[in-house]
C-alpha positions in Angstrom: -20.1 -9.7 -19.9 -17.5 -10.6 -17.2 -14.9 -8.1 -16.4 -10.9 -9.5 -17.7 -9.6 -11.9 -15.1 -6.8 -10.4 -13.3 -3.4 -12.1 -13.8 -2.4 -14.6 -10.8 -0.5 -13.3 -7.7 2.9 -14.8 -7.8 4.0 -16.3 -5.3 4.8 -15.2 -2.1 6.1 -16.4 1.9 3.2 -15.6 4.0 5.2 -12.8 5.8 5.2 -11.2 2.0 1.6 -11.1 1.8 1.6 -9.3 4.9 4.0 -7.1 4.3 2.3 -6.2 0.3 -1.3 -6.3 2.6 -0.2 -3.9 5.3 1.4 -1.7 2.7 -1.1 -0.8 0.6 -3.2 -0.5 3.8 -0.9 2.1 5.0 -0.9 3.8 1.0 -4.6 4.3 1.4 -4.3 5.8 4.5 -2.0 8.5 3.4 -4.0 8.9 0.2 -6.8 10.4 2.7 -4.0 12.2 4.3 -2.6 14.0 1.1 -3.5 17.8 1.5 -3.4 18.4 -1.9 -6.6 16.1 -2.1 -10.2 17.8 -1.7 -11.8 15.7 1.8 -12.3 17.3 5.6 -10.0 17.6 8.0 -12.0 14.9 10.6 -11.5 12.0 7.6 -7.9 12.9 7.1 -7.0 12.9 11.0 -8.5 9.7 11.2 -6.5 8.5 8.7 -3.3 10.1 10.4 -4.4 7.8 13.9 -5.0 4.6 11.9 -1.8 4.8 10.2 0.1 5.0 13.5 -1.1 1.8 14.0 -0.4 0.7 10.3 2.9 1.5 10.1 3.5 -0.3 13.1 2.4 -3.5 11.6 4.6 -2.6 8.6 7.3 -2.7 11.2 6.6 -6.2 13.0 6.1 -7.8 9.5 9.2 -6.6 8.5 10.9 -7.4 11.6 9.8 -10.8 11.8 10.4 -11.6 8.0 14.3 -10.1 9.3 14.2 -12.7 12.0 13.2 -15.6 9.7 16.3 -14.7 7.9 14.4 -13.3 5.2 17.0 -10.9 4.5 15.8 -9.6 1.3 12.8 -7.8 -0.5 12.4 -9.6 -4.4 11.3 -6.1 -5.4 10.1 -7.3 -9.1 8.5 -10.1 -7.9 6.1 -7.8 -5.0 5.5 -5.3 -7.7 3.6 -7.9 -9.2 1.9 -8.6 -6.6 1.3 -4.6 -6.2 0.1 -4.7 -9.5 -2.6 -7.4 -9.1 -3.9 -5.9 -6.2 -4.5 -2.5 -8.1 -1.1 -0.7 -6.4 -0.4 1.8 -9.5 -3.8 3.4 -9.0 -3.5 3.5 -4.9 -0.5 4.6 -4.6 -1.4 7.3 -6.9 -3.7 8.9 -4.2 -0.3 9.8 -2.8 0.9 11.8 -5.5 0.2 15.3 -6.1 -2.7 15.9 -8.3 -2.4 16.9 -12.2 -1.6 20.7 -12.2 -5.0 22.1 -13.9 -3.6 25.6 -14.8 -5.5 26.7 -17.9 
């Protein structure tokens, strides 16, 4: 049996793409930063260097949408796009952890 089909991206300037691409790129990152997750210390400082280098393509895609003229983020429409592209559960790996007091 196939798996559901995913709903279709809306749409997006290329610069949004980017931006939503580089984003959750930069989520994951921090989600193998987050101390309160179980990992090493040598996976999450490699995490730490590449998202220097993320954020600073967050930056240039945002400044170049800026330069466009693209002066504004549709935020319903790039959760959307968040959501296709399975956002909820990696931006989750930012979060602290259920408390598992019992």
């Amino acid at each position: 049996m196939l798996p559901p089909e995913l709903p279709p991206l809306p749409a997006l300037t290329r610069a949004e793409g980017e931006l939503i691409d580089r984003y959750l790129a930069a989520v994951d990152l921090l989600g193998r930063i987050n101390p309160a997750r179980d990992g090493d210390t040598y996976r999450a400082l490699r995490a730490a260097q590449a998202l220097v280098r993320k954020s600073a393509e967050v930056y240039d895609t945002l400044a170049l949408m800026h330069q466009r003229g693209e002066s504004e983020l549709h935020g319903d429409t790039l959760a959307r796009a968040l959501r296709v592209l399975d956002g909820e559960r990696r931006t989750a790996r930012v979060t602290l952890p259920p408390d598992c007091v019992g």
